[in-house]
ROMITOR-366067 format. One line per field, with one value per residue (C-alpha): x, y, z; chain; residue in three letters; residue number from 1. Coordinates in nm, 4 decimals. Example, Ala and Ser with C-alpha at 12.3 -4.5 7.8 and 13.67 -1.06 7.14 Angstrom:
! ROMITOR-366067
xx c(1.2300; 1.3670) $
yy c(-0.4500; -0.1060) $
zz c(0.7800; 0.7140) $
ch c(A; A) $
aa c(ALA; SER) $
i c(1; 2) $
! end
This chain:
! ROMITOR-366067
xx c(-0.2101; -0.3244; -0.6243; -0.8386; -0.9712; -0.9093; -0.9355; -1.0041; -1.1333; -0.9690; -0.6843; -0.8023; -0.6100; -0.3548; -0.2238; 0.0985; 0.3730; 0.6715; 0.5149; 0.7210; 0.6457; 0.6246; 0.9987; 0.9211; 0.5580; 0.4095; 0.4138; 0.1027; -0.0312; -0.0092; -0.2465; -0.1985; -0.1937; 0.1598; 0.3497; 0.7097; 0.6751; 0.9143; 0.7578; 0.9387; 1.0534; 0.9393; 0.6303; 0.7433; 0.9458; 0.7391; 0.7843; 0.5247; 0.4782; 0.5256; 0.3359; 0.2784; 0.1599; -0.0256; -0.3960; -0.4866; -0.1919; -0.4425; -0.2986; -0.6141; -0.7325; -0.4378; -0.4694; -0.7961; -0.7197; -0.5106; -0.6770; -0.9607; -0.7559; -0.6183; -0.8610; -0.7079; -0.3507; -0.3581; -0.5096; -0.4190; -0.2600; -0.5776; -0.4085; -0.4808; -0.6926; -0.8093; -1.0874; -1.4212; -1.5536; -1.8185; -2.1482; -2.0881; -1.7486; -1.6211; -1.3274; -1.0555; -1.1378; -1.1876; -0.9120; -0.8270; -0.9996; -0.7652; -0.7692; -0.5168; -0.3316; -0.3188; -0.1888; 0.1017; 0.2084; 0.2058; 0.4493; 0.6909; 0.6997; 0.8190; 0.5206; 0.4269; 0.6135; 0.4524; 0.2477; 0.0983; -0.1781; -0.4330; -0.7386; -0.6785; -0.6834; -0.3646; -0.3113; -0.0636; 0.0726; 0.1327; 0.4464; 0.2236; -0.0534; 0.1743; 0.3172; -0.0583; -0.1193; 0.2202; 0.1644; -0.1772; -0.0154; -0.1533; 0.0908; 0.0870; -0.0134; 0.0844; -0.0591; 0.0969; 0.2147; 0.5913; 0.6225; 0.4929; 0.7692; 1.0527; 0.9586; 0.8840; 1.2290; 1.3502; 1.1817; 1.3929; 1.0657; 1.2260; 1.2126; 1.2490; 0.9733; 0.9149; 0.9219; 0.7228; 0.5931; 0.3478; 0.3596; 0.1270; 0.3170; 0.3362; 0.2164; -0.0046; -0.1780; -0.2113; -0.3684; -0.5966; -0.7092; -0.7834; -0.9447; -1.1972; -1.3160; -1.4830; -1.4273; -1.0977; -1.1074; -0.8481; -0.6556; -0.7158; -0.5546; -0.2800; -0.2139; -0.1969; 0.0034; 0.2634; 0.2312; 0.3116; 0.5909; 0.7602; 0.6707; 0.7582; 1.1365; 1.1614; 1.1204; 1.3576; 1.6015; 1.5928; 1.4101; 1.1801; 1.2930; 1.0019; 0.8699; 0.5478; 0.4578; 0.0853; 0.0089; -0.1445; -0.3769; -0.2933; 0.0367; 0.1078; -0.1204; 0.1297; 0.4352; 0.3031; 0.1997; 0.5627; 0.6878; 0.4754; 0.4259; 0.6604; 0.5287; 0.1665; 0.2795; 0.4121; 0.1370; -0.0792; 0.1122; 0.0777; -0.2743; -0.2439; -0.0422; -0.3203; -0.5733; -0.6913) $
yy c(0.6727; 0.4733; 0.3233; 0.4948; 0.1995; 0.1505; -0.2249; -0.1962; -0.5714; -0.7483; -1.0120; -1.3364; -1.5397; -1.8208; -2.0611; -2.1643; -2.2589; -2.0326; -1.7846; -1.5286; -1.2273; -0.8522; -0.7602; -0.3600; -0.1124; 0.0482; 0.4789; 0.6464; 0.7636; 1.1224; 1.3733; 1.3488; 1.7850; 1.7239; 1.5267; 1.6173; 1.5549; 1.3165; 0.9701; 0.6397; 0.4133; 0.1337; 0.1718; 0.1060; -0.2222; -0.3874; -0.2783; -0.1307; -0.2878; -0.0961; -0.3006; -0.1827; -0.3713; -0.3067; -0.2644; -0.6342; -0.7805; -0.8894; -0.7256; -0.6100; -0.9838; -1.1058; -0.8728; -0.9462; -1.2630; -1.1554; -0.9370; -1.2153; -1.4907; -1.2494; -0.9752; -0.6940; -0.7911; -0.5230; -0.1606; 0.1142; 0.3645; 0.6934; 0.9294; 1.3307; 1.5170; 1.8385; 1.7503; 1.7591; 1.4611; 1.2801; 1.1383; 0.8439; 0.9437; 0.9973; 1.2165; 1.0268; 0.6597; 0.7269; 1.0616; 1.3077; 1.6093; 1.9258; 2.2630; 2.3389; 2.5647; 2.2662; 2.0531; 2.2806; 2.3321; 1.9628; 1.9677; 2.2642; 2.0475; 1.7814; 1.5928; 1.3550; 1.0253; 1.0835; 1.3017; 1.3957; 1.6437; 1.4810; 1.6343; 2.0012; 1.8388; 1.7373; 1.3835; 1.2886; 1.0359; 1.1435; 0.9622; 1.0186; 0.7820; 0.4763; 0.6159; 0.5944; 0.2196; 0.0861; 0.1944; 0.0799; -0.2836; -0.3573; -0.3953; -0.1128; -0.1640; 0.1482; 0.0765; 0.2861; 0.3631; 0.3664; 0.7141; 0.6743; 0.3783; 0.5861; 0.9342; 0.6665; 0.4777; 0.8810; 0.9140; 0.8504; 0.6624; 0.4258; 0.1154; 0.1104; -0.0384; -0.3244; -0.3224; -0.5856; -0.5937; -0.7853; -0.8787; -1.0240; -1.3387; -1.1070; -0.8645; -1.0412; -1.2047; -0.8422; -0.7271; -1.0291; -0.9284; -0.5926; -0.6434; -0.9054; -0.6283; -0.4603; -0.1145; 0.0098; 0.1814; 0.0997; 0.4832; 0.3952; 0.0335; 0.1435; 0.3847; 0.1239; -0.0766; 0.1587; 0.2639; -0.1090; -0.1559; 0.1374; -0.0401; -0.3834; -0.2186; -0.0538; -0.4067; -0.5429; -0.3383; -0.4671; -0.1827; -0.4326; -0.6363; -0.9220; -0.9719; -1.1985; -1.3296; -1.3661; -1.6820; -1.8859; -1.6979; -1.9499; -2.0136; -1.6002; -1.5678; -1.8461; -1.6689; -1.3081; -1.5143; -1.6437; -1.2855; -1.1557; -1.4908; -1.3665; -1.0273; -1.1825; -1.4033; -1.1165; -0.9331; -1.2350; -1.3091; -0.9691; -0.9349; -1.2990; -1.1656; -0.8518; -1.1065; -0.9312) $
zz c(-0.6185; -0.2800; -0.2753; 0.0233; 0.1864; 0.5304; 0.6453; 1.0539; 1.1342; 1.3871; 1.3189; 1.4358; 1.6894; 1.5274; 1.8459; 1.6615; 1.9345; 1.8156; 1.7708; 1.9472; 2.1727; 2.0637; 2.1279; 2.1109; 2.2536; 2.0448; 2.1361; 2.1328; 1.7656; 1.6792; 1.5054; 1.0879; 1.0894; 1.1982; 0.9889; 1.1080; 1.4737; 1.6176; 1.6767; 1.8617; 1.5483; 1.8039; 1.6717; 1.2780; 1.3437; 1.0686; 0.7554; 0.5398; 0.2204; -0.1210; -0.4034; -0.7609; -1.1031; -1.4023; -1.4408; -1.5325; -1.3202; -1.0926; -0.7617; -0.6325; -0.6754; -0.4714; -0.2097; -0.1590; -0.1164; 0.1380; 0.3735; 0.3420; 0.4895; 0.7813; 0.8639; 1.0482; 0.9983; 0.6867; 0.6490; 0.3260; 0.4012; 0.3167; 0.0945; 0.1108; -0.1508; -0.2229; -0.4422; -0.2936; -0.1054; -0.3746; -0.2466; 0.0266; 0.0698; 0.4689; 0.5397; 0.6822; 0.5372; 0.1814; 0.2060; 0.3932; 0.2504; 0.3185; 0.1480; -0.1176; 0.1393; 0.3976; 0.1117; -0.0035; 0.3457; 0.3989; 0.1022; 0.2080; 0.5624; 0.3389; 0.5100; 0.1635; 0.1193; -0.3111; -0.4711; -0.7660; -0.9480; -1.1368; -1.3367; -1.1393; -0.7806; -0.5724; -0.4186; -0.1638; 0.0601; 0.4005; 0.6095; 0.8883; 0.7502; 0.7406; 1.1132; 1.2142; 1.0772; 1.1723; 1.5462; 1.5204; 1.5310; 1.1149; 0.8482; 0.6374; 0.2176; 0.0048; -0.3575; -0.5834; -0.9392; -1.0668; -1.0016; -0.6457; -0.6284; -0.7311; -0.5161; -0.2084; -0.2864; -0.2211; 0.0900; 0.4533; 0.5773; 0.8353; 0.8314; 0.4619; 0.3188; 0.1433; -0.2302; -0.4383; -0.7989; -0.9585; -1.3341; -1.6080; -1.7792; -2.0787; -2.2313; -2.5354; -2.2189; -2.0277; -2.3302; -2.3254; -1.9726; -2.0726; -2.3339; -2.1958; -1.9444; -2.2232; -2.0290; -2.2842; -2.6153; -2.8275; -2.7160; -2.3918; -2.3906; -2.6000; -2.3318; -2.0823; -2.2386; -2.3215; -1.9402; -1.8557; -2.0327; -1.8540; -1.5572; -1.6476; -1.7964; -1.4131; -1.2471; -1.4685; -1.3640; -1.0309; -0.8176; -0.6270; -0.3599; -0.5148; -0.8620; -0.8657; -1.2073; -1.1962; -1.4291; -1.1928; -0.9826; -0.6183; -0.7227; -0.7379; -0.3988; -0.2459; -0.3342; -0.2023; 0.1524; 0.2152; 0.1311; 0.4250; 0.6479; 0.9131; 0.9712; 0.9904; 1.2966; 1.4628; 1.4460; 1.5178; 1.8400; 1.9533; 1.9177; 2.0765; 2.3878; 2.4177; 2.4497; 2.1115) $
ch c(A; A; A; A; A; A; A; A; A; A; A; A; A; A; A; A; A; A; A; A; A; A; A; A; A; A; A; A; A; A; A; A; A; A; A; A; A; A; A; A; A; A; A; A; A; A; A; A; A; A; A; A; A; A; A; A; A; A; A; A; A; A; A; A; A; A; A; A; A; A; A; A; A; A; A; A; A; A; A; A; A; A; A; A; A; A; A; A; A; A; A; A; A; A; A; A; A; A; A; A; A; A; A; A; A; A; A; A; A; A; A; A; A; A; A; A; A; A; A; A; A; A; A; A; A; A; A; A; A; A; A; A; A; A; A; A; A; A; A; A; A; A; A; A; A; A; A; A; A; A; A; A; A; A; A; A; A; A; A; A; A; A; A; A; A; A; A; A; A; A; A; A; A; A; A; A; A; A; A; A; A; A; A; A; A; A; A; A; A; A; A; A; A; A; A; A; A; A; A; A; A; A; A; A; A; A; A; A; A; A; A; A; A; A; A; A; A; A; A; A; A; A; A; A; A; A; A; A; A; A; A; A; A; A; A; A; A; A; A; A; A; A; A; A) $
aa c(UNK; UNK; UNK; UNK; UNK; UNK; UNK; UNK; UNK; UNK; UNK; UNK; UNK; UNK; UNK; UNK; UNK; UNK; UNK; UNK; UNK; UNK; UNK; UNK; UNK; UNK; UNK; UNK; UNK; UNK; UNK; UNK; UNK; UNK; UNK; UNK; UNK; UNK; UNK; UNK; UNK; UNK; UNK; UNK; UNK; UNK; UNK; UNK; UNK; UNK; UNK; UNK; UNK; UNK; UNK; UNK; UNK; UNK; UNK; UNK; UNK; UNK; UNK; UNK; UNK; UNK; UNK; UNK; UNK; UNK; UNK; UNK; UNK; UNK; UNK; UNK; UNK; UNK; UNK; UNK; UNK; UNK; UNK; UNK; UNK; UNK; UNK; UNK; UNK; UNK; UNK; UNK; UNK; UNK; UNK; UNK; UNK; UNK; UNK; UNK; UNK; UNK; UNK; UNK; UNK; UNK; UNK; UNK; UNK; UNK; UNK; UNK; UNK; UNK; UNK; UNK; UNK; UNK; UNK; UNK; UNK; UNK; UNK; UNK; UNK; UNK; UNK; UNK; UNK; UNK; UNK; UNK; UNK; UNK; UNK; UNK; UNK; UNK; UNK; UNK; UNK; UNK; UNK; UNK; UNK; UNK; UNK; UNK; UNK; UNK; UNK; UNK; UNK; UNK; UNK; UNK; UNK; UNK; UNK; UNK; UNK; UNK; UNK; UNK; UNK; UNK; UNK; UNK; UNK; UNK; UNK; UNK; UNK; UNK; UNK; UNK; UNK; UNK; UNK; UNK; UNK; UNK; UNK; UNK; UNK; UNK; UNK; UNK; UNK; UNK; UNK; UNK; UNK; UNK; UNK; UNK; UNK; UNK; UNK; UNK; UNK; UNK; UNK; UNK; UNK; UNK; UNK; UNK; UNK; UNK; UNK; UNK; UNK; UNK; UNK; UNK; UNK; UNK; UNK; UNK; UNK; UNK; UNK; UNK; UNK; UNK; UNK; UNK; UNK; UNK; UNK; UNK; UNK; UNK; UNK; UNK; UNK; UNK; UNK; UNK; UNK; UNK; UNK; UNK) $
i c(1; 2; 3; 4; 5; 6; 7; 8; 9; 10; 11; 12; 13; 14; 15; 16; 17; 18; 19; 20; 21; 22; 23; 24; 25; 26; 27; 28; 29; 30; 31; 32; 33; 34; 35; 36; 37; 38; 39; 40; 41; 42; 43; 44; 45; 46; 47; 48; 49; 50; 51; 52; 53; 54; 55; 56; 57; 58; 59; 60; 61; 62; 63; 64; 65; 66; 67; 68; 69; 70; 71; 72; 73; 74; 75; 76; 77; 78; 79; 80; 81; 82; 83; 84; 85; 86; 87; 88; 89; 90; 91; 92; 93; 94; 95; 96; 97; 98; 99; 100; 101; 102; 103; 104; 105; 106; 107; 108; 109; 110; 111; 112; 113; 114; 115; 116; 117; 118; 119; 120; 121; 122; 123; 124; 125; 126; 127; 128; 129; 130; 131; 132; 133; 134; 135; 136; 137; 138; 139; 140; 141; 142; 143; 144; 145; 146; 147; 148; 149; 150; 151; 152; 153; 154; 155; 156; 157; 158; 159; 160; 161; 162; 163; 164; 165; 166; 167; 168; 169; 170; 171; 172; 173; 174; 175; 176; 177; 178; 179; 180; 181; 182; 183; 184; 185; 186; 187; 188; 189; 190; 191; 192; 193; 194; 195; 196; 197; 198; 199; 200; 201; 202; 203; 204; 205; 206; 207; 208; 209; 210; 211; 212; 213; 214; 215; 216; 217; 218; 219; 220; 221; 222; 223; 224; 225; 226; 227; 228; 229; 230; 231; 232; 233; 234; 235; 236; 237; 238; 239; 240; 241; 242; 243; 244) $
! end
């Protein structure tokens, strides 16, 4: 499922010369309780980003990385839940906390790009989540699991997102990784594993638009930059031309 972090600093200013202008406004963001109303597509001409990998891939290292070195250009999309918030947690950056009711109607309004039921509670994706970031001028991140890939790859989200996978070098070295956390049992690794190899047979089969082999932790973290390079400029030169 998504992470529920939302990332709201500000992008900083880059003064590269061709940089160019915002072609297309932005329309005015609407309210998440109504996921099918129509909205300007002006205000999704960047794609959102689809990325998936393994526990001990090391994506959440390389995104890290990533909203480090440009601050504000990136936020999570915050799922829906109907679990109850847990200490610390606020309503609307760590989920959105909706009734079961709220949640199935969501579904019947088709209003969920994925979701799933986990341990009795229900956790979903709203298309009106990634509407919200995307016409909030940030680059929208959707972290998700295979089956989130393939219901998403389902979805008539527009513009289609962007699809990108990351992948240990292998799998003795994945199981390396886990291991040296000291967190899995040997049920729960195997379970992982077996997990990753479903997802590592997906990407194979050619369902992401970008595989990153993570061997080299800067060489990875260069590859996913130039994936997204362009689409950082043009949100840096709008920010730029709002005096942001």
């Amino acid at each position: 499922m998504l992470r529920s972090v939302a990332l709201l600093r500000r992008c900083p200013v880059v003064f590269i010369s061709d940089l160019q202008p915002r072609l297309l406004q932005l329309v005015l963001p609407v309210t998440l309780t109504r996921p099918t109303r129509a909205m300007s597509q002006n205000a999704l001409s960047v794609q959102p980003i689809v990325i998936s990998g393994p526990s001990g891939s090391g994506k959440s290292t390389l995104l890290n990385k990533l909203f480090a070195e440009f601050p504000g250009c990136f936020a999570f999309s915050v799922s829906h839940t109907t679990r109850n918030p847990r200490p610390g947690e606020v309503n609307g950056k760590d989920y959105h906390f909706v009734t079961k009711e709220d949640f199935v109607k969501l579904v019947e309004e088709s209003g969920f790009l994925e979701h799933a039921q986990f341990s009795g509670n229900m956790y979903g994706t709203s298309k009106q989540s990634v509407r919200d970031i995307s016409s909030s001028g940030q680059l929208c991140v959707l972290d998700v699991e295979i089956n989130g890939v393939k219901s998403i790859k389902q979805s008539d989200l527009k513009p289609k997102p962007r699809f990108i996978f990351i992948k240990p070098p292998s799998m003795d070295e994945l199981r390396r990784r886990l291991q040296s956390r000291g967190t899995e049992t040997e049920d729960s690794l195997k379970k992982r594993l077996d997990s990753t190899q479903e997802a590592m047979d997906y990407a194979d089969s050619g369902a992401y638009d970008h595989v990153i082999v993570n061997n080299e932790l800067e060489v990875a973290y260069e590859h996913l930059k130039g994936i997204l390079i362009a689409d950082i400029h043009k949100i840096q030169a709008d920010k730029l031309k709002k005096g942001q």
